[in-house]
HTML snippet that shows the backbone in 3Dmol.js (N, CA, C, O; Angstrom):
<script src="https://3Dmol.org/build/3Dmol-min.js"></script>
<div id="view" style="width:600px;height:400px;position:relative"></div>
<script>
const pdb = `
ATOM      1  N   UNK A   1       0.847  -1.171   0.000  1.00  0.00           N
ATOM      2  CA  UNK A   1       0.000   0.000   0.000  1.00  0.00           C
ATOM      3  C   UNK A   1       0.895   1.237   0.000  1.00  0.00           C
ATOM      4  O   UNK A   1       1.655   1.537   0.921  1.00  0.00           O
ATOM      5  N   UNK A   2       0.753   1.800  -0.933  1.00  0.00           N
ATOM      6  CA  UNK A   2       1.335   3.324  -0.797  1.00  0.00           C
ATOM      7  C   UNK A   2       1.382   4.397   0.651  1.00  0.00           C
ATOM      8  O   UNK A   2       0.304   4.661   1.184  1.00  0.00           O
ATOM      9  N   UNK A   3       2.268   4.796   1.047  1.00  0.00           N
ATOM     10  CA  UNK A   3       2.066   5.363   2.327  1.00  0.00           C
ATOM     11  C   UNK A   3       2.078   7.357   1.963  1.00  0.00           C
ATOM     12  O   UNK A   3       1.504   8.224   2.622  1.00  0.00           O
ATOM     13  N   UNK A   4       3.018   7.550   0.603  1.00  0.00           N
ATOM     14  CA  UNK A   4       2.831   9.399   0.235  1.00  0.00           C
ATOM     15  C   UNK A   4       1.489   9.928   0.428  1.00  0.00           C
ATOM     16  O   UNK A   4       0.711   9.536  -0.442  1.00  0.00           O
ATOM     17  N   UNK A   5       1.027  10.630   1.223  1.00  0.00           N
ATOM     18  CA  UNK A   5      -0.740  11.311   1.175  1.00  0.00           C
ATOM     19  C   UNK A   5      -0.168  12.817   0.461  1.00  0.00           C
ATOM     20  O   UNK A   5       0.879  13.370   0.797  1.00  0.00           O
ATOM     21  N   UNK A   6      -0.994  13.249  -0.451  1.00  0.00           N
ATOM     22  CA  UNK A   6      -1.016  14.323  -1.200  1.00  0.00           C
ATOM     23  C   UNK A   6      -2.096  14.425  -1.703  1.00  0.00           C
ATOM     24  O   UNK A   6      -2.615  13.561  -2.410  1.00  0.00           O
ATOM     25  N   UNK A   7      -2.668  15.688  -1.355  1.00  0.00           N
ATOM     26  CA  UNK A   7      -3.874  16.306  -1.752  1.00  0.00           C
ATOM     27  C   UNK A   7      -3.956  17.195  -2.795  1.00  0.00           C
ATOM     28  O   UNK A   7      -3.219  18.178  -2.714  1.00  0.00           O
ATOM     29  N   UNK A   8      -4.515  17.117  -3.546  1.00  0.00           N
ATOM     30  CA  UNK A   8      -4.966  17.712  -4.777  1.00  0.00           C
ATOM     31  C   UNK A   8      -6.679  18.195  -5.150  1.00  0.00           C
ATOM     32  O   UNK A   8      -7.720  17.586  -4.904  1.00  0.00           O
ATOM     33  N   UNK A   9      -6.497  19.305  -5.718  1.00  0.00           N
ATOM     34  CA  UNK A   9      -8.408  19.599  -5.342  1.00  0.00           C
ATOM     35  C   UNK A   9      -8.052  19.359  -6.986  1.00  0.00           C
ATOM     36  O   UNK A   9      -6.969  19.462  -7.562  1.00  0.00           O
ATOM     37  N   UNK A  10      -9.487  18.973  -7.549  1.00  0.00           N
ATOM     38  CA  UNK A  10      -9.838  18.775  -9.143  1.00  0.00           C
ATOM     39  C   UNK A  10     -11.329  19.043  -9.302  1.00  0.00           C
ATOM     40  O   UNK A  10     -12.358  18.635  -8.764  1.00  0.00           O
ATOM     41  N   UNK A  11     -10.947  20.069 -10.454  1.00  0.00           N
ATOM     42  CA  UNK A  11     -12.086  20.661 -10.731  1.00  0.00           C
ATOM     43  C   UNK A  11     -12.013  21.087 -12.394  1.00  0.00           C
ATOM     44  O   UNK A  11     -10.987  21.527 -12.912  1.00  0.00           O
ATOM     45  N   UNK A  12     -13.064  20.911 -12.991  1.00  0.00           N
ATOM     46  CA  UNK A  12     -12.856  20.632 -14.602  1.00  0.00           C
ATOM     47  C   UNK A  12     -12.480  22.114 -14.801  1.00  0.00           C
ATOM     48  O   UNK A  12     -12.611  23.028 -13.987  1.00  0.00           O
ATOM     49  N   UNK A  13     -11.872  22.173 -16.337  1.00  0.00           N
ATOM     50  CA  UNK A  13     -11.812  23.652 -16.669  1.00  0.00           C
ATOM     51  C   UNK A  13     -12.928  23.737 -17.430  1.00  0.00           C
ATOM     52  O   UNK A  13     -14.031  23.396 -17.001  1.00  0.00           O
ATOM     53  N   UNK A  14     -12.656  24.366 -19.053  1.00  0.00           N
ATOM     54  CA  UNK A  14     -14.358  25.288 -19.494  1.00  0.00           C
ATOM     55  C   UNK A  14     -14.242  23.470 -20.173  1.00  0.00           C
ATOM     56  O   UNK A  14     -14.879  22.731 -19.422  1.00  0.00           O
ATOM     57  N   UNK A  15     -13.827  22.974 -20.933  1.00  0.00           N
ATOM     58  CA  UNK A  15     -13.905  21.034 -21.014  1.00  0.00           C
ATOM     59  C   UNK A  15     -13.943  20.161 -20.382  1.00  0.00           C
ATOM     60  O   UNK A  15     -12.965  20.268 -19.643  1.00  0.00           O
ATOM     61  N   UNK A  16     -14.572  19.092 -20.096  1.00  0.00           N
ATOM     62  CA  UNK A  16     -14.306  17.765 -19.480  1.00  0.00           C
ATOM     63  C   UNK A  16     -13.669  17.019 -20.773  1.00  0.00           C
ATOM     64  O   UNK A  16     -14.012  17.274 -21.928  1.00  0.00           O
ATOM     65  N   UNK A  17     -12.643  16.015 -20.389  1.00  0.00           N
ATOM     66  CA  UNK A  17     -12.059  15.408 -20.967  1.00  0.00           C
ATOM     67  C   UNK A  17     -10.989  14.473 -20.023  1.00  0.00           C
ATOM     68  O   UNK A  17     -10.773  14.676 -18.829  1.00  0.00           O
ATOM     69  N   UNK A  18     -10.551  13.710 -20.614  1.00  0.00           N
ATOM     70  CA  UNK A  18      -9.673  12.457 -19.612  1.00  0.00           C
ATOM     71  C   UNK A  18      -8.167  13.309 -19.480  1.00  0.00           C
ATOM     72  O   UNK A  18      -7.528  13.545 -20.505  1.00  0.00           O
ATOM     73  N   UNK A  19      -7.777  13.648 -18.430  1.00  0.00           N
ATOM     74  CA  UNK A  19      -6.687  13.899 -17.917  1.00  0.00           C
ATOM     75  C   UNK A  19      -5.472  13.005 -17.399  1.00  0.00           C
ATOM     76  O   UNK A  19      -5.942  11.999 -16.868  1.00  0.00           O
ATOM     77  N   UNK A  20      -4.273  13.009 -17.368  1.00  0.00           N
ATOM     78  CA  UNK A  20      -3.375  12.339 -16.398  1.00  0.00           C
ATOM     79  C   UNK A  20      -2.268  13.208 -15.861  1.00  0.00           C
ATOM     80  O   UNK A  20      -1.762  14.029 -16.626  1.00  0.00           O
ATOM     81  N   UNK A  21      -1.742  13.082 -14.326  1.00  0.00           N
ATOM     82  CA  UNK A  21       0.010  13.680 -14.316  1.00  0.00           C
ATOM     83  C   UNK A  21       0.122  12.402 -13.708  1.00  0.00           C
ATOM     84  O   UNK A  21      -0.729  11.694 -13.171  1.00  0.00           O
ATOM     85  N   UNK A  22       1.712  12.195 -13.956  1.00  0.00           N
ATOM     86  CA  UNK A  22       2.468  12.152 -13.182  1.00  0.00           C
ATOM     87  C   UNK A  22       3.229  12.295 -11.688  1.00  0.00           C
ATOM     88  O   UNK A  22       3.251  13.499 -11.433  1.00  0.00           O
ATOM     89  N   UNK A  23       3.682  11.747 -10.910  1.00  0.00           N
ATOM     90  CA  UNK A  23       4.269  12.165  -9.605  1.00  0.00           C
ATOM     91  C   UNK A  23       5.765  11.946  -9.836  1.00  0.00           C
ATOM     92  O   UNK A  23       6.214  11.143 -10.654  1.00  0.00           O
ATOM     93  N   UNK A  24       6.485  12.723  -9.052  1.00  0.00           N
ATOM     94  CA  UNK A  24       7.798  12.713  -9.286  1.00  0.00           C
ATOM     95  C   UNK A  24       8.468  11.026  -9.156  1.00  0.00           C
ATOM     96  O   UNK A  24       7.879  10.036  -8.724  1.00  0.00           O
ATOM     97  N   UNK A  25       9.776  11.114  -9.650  1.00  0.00           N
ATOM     98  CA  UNK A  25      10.437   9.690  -9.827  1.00  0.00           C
ATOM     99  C   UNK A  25      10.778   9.533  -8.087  1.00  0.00           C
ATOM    100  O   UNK A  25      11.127  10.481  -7.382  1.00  0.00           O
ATOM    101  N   UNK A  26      10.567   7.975  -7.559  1.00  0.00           N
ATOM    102  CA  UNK A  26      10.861   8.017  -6.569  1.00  0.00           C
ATOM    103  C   UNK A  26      11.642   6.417  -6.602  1.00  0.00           C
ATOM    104  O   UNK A  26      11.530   5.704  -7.599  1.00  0.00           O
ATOM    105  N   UNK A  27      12.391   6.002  -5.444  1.00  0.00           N
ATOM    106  CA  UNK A  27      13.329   4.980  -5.724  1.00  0.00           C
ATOM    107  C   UNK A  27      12.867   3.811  -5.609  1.00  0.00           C
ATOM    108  O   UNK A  27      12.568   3.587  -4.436  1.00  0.00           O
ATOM    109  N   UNK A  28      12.582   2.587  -6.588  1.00  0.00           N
ATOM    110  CA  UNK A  28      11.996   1.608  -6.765  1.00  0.00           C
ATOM    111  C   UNK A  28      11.994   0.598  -5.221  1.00  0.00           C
ATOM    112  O   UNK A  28      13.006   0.061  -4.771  1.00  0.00           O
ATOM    113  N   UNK A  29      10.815   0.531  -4.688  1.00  0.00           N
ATOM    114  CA  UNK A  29      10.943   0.220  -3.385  1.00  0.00           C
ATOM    115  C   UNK A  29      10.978  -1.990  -3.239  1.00  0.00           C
ATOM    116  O   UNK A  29      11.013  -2.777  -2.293  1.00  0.00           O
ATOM    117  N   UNK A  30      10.949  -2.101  -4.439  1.00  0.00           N
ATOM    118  CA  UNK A  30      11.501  -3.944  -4.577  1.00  0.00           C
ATOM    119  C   UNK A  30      12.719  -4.067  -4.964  1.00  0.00           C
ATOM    120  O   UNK A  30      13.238  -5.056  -4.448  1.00  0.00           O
ATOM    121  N   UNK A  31      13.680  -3.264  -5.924  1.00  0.00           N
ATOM    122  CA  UNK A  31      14.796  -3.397  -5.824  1.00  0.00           C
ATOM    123  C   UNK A  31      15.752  -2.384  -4.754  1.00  0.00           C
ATOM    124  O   UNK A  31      16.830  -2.823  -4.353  1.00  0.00           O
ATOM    125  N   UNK A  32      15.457  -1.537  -4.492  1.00  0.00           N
ATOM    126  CA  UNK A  32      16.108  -0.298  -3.219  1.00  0.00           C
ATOM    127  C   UNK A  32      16.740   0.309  -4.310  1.00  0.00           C
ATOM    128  O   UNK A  32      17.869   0.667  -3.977  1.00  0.00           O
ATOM    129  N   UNK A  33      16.423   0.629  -5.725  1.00  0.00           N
ATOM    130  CA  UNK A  33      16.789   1.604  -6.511  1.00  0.00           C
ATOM    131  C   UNK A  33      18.164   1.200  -7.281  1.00  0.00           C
ATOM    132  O   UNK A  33      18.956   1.948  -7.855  1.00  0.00           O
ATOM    133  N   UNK A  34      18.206  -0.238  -7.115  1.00  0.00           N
ATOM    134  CA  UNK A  34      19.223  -0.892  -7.930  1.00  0.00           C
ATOM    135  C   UNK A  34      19.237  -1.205  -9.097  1.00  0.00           C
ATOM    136  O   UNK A  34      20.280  -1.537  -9.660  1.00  0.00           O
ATOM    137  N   UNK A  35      18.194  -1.165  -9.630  1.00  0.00           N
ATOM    138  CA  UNK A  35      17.709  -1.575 -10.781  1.00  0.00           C
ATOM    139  C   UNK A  35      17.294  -2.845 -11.288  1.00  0.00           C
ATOM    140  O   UNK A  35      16.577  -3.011 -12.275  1.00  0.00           O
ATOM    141  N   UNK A  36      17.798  -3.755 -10.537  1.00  0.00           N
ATOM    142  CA  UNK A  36      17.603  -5.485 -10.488  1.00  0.00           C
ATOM    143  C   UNK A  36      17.917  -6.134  -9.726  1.00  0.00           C
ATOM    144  O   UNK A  36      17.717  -5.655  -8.610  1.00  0.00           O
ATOM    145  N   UNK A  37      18.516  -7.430  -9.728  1.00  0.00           N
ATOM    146  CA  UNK A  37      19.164  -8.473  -8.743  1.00  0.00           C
ATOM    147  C   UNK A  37      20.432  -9.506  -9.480  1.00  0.00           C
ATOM    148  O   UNK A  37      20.183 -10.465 -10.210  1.00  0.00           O
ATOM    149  N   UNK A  38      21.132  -9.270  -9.280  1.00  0.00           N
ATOM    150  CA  UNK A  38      21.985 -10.334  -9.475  1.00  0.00           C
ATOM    151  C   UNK A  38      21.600 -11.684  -9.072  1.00  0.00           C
ATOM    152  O   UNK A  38      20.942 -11.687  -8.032  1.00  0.00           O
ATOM    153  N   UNK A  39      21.833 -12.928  -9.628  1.00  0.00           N
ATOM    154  CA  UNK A  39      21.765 -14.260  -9.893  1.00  0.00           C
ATOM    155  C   UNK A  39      22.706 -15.072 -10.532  1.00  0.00           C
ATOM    156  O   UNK A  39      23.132 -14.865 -11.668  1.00  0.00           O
ATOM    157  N   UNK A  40      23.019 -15.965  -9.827  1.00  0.00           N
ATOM    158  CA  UNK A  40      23.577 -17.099 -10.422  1.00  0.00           C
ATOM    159  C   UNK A  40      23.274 -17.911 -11.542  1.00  0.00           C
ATOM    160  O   UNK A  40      22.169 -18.453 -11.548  1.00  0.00           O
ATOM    161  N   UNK A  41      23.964 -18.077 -12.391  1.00  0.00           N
ATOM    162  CA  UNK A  41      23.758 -18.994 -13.932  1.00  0.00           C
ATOM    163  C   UNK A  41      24.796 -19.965 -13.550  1.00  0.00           C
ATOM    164  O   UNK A  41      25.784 -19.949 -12.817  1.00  0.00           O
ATOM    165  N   UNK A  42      24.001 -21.119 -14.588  1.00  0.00           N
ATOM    166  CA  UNK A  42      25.467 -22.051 -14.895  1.00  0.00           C
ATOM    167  C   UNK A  42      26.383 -21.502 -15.849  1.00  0.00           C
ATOM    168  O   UNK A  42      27.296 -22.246 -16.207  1.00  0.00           O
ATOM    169  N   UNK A  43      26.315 -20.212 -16.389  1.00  0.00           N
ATOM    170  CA  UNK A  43      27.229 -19.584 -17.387  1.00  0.00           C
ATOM    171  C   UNK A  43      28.391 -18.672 -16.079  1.00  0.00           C
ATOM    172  O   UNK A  43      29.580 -18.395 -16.235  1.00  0.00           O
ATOM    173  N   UNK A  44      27.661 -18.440 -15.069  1.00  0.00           N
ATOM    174  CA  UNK A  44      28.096 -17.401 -14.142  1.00  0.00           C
ATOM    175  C   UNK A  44      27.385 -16.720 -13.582  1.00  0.00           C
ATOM    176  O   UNK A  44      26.299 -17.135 -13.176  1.00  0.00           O
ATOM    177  N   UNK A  45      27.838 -15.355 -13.385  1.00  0.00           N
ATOM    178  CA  UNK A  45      27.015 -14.217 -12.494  1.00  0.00           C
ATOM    179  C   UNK A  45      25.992 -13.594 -14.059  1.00  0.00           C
ATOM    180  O   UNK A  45      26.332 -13.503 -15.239  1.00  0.00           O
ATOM    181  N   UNK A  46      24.718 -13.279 -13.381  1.00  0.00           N
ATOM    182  CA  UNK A  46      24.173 -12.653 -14.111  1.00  0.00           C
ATOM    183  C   UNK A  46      23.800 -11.340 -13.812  1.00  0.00           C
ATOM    184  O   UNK A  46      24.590 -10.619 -13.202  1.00  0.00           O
ATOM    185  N   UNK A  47      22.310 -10.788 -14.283  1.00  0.00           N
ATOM    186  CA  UNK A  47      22.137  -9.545 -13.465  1.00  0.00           C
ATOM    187  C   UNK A  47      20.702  -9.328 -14.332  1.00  0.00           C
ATOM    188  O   UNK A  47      20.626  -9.027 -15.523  1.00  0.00           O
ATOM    189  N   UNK A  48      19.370  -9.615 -13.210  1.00  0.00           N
ATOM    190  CA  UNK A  48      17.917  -9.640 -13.809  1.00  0.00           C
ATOM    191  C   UNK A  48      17.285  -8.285 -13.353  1.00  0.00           C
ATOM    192  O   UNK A  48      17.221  -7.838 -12.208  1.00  0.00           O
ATOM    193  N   UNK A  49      16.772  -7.662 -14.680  1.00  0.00           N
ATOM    194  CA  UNK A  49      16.052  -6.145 -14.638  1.00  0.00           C
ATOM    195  C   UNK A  49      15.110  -6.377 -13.371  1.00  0.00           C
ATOM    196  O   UNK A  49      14.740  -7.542 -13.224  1.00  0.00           O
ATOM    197  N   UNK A  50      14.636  -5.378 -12.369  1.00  0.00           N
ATOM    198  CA  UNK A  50      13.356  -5.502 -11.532  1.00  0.00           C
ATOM    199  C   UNK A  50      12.292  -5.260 -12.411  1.00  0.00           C
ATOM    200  O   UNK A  50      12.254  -4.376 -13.266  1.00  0.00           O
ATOM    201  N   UNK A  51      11.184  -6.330 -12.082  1.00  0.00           N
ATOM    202  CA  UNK A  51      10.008  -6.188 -12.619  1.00  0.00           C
ATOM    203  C   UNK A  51       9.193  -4.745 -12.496  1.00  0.00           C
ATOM    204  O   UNK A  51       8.663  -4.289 -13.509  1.00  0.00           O
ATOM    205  N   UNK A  52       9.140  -4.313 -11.722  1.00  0.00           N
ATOM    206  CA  UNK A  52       8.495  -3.108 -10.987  1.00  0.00           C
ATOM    207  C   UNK A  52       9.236  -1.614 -12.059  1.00  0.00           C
ATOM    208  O   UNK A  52       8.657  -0.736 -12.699  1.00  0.00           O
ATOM    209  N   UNK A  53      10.201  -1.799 -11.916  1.00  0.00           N
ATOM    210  CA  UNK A  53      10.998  -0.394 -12.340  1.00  0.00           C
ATOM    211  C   UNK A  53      11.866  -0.694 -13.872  1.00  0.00           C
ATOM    212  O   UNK A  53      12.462   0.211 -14.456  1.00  0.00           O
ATOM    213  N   UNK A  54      11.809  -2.119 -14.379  1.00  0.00           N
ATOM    214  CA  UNK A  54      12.172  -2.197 -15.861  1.00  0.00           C
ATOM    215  C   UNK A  54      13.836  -1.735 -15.661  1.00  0.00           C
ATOM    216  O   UNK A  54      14.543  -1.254 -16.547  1.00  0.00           O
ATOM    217  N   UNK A  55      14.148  -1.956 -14.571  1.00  0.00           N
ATOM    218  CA  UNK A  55      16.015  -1.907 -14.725  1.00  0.00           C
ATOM    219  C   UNK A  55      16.369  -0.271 -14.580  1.00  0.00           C
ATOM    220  O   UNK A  55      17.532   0.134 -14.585  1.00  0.00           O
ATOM    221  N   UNK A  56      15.175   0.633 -14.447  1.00  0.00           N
ATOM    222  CA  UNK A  56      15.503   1.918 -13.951  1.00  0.00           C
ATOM    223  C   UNK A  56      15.896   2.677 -12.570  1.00  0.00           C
ATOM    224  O   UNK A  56      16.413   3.785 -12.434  1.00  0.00           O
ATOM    225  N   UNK A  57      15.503   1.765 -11.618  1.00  0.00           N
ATOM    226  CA  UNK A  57      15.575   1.995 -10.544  1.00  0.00           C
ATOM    227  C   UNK A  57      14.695   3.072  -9.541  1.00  0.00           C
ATOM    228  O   UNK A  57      14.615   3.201  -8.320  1.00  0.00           O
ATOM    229  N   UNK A  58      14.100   3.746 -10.664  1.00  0.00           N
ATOM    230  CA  UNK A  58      12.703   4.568 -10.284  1.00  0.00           C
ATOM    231  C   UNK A  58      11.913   3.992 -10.277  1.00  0.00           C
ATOM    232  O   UNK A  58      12.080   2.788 -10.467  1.00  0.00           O
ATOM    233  N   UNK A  59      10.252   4.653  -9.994  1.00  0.00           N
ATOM    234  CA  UNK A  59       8.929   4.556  -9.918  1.00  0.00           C
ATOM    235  C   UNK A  59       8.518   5.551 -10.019  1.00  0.00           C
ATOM    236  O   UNK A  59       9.152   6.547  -9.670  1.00  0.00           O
ATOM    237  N   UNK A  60       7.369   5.595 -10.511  1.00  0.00           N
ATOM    238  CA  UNK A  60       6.612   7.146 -10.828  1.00  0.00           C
ATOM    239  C   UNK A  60       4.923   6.602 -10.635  1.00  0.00           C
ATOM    240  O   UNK A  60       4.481   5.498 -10.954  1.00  0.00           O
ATOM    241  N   UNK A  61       4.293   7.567 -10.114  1.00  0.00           N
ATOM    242  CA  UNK A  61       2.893   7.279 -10.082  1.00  0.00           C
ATOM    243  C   UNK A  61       1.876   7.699 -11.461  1.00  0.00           C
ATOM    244  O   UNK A  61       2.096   8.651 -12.209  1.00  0.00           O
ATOM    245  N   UNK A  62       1.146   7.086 -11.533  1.00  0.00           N
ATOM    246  CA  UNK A  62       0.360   8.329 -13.058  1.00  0.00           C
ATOM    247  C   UNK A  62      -1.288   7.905 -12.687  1.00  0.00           C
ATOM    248  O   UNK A  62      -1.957   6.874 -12.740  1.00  0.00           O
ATOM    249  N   UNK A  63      -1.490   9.183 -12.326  1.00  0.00           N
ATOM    250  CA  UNK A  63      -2.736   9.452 -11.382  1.00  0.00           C
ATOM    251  C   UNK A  63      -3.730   9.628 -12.967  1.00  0.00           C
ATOM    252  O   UNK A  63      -3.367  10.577 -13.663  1.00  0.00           O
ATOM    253  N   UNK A  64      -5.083   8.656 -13.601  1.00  0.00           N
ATOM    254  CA  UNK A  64      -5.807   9.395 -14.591  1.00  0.00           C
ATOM    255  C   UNK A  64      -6.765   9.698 -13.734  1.00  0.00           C
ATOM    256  O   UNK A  64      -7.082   9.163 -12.672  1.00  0.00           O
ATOM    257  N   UNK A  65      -7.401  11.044 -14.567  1.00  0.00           N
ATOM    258  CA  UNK A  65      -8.914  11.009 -14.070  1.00  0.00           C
ATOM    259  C   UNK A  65      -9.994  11.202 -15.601  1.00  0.00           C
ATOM    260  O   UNK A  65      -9.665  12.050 -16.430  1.00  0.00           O
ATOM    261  N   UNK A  66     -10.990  10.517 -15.781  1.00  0.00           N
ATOM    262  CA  UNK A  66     -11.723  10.475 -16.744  1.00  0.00           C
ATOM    263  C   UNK A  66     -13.587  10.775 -16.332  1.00  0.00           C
ATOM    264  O   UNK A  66     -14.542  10.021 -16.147  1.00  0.00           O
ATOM    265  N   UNK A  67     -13.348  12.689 -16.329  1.00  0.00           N
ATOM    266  CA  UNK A  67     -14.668  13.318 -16.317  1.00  0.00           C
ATOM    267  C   UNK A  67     -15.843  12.463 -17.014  1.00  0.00           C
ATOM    268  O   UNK A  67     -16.001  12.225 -18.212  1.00  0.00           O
ATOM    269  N   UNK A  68     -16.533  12.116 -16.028  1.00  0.00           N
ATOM    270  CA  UNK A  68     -18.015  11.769 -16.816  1.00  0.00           C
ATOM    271  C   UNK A  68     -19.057  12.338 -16.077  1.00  0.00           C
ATOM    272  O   UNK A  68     -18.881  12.616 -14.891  1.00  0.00           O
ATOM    273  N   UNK A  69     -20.649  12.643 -16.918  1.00  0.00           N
ATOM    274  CA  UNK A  69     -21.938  12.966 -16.934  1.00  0.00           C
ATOM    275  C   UNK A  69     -22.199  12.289 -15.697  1.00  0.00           C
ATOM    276  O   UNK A  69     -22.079  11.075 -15.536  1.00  0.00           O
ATOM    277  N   UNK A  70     -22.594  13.195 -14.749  1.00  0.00           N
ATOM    278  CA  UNK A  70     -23.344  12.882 -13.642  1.00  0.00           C
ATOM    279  C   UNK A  70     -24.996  12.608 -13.610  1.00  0.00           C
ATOM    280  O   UNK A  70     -25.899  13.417 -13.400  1.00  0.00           O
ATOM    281  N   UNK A  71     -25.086  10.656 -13.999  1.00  0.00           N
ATOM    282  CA  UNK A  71     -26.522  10.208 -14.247  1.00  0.00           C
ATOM    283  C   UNK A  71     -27.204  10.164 -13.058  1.00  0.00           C
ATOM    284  O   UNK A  71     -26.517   9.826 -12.094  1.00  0.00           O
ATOM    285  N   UNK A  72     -28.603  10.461 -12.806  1.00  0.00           N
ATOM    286  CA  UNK A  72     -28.730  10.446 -11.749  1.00  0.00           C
ATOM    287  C   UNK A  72     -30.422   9.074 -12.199  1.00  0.00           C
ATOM    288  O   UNK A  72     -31.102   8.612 -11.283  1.00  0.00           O
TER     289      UNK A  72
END
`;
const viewer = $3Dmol.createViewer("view");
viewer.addModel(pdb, "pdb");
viewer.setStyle({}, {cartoon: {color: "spectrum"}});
viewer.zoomTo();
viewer.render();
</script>
């Protein structure tokens, strides 16, 4: 579970339409910002990308929101 709380007020402009941001890069919290894990092969040492962060060692959040008609 995510523990960052950040508040944001949202409120349409003169359009509704599907929006997204971003949150800043923060350090991939399954590898500790290493980017992967090293492993043993029968060739030797290897070195496997983290699933989570794709071998970047970041994370980023991407918050959408998609305005719709309030049916009542």
């Amino acid at each position: 579970m995510s523990k960052k709380r950040t508040m944001i007020i949202i409120e349409p402009d003169s359009r509704i339409h599907k929006e997204a941001f971003m949150t800043a890069p923060m350090t991939c919290p399954y590898c500790n910002g290493r980017g992967g894990f090293g492993i043993d092969t029968s060739e030797g040492p290897d070195f496997q990308p983290c699933p989570d962060c794709a071998g970047t060692g970041e994370v980023a959040a991407m918050v959408t929101i998609d305005w719709k008609p309030n049916i009542k």
